[in-house]
Backbone bond lengths (Angstrom), bond angles and torsions (degrees), N, CA, C in turn:
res aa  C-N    CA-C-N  psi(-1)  N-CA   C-N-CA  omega(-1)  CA-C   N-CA-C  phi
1 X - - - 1.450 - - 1.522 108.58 -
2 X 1.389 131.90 127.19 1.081 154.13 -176.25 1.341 105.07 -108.00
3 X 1.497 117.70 120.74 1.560 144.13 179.47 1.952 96.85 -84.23
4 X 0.973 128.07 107.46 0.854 126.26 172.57 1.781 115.02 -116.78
5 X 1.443 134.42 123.02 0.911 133.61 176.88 1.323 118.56 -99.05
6 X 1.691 128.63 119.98 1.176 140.09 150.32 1.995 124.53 -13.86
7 X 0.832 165.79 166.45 1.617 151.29 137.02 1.226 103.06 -76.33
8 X 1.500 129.40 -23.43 1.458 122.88 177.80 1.586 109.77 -80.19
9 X 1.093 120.33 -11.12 1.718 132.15 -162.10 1.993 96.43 -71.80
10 X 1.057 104.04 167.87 1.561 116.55 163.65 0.914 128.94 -102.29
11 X 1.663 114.03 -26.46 1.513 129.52 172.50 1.437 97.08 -91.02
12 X 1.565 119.89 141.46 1.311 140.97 175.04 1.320 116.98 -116.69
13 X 1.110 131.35 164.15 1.430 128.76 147.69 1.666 148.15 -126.83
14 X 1.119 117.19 104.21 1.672 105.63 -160.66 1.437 117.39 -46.39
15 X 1.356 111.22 131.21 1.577 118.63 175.63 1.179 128.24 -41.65
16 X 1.809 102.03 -29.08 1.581 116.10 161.85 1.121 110.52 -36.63
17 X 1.151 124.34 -66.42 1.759 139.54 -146.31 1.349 110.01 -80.85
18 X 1.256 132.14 15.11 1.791 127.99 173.95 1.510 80.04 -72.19
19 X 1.848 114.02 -83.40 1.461 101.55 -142.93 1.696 111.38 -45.14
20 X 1.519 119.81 -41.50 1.459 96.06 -175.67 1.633 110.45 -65.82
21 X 1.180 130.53 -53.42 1.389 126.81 176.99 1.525 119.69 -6.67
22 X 1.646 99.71 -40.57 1.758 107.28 -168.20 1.491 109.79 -85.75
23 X 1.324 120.14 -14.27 1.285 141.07 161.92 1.856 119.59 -63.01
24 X 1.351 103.27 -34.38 1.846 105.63 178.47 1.314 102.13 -74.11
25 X 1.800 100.14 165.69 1.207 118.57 -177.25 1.702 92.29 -77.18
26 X 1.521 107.46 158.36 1.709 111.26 164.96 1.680 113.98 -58.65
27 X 1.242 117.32 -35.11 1.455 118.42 -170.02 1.686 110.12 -72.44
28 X 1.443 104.10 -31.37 1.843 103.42 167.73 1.660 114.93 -90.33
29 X 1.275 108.11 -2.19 1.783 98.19 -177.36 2.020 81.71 -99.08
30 X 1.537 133.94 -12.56 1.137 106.48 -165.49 1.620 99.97 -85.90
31 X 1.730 125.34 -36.93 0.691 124.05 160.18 1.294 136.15 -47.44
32 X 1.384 130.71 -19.05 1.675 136.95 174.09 1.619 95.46 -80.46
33 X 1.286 101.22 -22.06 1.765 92.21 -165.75 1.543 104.88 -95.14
34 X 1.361 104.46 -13.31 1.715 118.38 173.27 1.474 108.23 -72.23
35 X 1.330 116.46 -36.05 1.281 123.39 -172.46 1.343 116.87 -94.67
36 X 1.654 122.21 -14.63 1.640 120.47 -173.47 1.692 84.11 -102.36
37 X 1.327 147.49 -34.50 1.628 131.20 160.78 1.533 113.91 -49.42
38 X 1.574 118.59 -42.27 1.505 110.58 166.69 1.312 132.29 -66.77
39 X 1.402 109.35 0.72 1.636 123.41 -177.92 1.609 107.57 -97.37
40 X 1.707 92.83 -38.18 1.623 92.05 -173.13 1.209 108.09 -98.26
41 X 1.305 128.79 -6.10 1.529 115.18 150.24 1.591 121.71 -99.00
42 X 0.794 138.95 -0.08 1.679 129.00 -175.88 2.148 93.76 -128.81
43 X 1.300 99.88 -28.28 1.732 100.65 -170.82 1.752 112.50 89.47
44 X 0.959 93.62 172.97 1.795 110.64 -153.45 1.400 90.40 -75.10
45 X 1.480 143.88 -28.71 1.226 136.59 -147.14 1.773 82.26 -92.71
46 X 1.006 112.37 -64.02 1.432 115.93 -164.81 1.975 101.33 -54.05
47 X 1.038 118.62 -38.39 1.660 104.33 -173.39 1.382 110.62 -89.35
48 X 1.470 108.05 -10.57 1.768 91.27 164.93 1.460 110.68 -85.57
49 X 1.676 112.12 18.03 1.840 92.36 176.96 2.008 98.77 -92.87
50 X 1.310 101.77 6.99 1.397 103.06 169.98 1.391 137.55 -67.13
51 X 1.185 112.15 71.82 1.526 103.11 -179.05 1.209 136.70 -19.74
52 X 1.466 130.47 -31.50 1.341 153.88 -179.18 1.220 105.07 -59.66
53 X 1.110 138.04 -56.56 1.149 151.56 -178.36 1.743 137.38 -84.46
54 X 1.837 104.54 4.07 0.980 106.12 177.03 1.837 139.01 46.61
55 X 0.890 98.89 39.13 1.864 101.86 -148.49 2.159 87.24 -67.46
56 X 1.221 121.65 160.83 1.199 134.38 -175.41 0.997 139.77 171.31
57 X 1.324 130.70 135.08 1.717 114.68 -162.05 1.643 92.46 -86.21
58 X 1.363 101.06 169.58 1.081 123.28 -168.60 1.546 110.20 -122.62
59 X 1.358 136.84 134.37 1.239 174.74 -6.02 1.727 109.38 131.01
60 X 1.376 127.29 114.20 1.653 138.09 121.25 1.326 65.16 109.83
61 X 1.546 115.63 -115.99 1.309 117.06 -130.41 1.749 102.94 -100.17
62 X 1.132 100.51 -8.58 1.594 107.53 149.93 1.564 147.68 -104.67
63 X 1.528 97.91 28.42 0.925 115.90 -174.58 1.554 125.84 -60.14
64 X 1.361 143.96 128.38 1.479 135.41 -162.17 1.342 99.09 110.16
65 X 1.506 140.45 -40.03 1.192 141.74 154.14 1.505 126.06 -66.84
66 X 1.695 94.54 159.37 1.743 106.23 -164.76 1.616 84.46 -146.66
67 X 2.024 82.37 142.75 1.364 85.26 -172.57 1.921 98.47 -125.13
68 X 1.458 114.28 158.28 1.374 103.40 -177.63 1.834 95.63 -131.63
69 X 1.249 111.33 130.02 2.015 117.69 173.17 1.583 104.81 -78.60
70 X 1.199 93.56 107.12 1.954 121.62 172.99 2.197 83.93 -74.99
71 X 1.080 130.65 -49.38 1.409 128.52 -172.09 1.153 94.68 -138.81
72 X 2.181 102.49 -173.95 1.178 96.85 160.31 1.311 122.05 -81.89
73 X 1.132 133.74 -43.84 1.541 99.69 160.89 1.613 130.85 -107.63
74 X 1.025 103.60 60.76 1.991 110.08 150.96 1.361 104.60 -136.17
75 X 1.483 96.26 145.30 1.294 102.00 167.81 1.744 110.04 -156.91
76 X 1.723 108.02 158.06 1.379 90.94 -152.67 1.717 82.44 -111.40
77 X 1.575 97.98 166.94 1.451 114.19 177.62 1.214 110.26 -100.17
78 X 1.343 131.35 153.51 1.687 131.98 174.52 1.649 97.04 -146.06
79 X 1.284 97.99 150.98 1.733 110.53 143.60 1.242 104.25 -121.02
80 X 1.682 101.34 164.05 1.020 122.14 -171.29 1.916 110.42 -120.14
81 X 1.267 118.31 112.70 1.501 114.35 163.55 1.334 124.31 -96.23
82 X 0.992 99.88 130.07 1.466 112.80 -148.81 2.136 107.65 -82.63
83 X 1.481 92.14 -43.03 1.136 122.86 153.54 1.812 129.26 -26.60
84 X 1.022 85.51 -67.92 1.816 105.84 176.16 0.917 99.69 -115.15
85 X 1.204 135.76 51.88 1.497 112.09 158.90 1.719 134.35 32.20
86 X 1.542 102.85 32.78 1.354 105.42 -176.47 1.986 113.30 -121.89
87 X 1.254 113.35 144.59 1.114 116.74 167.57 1.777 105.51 -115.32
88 X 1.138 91.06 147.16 1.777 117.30 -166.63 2.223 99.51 -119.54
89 X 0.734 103.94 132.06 1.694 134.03 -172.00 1.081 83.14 -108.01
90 X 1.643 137.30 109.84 1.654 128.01 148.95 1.166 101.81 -103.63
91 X 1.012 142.75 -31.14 1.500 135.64 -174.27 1.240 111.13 -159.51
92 X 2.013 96.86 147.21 1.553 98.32 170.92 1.259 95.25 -130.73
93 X 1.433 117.51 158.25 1.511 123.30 -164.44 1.456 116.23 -147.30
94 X 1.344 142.12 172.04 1.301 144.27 150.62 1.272 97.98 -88.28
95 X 1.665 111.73 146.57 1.458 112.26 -162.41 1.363 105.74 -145.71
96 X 1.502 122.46 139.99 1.426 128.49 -155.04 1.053 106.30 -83.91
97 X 1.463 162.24 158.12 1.584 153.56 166.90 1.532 111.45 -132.88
């Protein structure tokens, strides 16, 4: 499954992130893709009132970033431009707790 982003979309994706992308299970790339259609239709304010998804900025040396849990352990990274109205996906990861 290939994440493909629109130029009209809000959710983006860093060019970085194909090769890992091809690396996730289908059930966490369907969920990132469940969650970047809930961004670009309702917007970012409305899907972080989702509990499910944990949405949250993130801390020390990643600070400016927000992270949202696709499982318990993956979870994807975004920035947010505030500017353009765009969110950026740089990475998704398995994540230690």
């Amino acid at each position: 499954m290939k994440l493909i982003a629109q130029p009209q979309d809000i959710v983006q994706y860093d060019s970085k992130l194909d090769k890992d992308l091809d690396k996730l299970p289908q059930q966490i790339l369907k969920k990132l893709k469940m969650w970047a259609q809930l961004v670009n239709h309702r917007g970012i304010t409305e899907a972080r009132k989702i509990p499910g998804y944990h949405d949250e900025p993130l801390q020390g040396k990643r600070k400016g970033e927000r992270s949202i849990r696709l499982n318990n352990a993956y979870r994807a990274i975004y920035t947010e431009d505030k500017n353009t109205i765009k969110i950026t996906v740089i990475e998704v990861n398995k994540h230690d707790y």
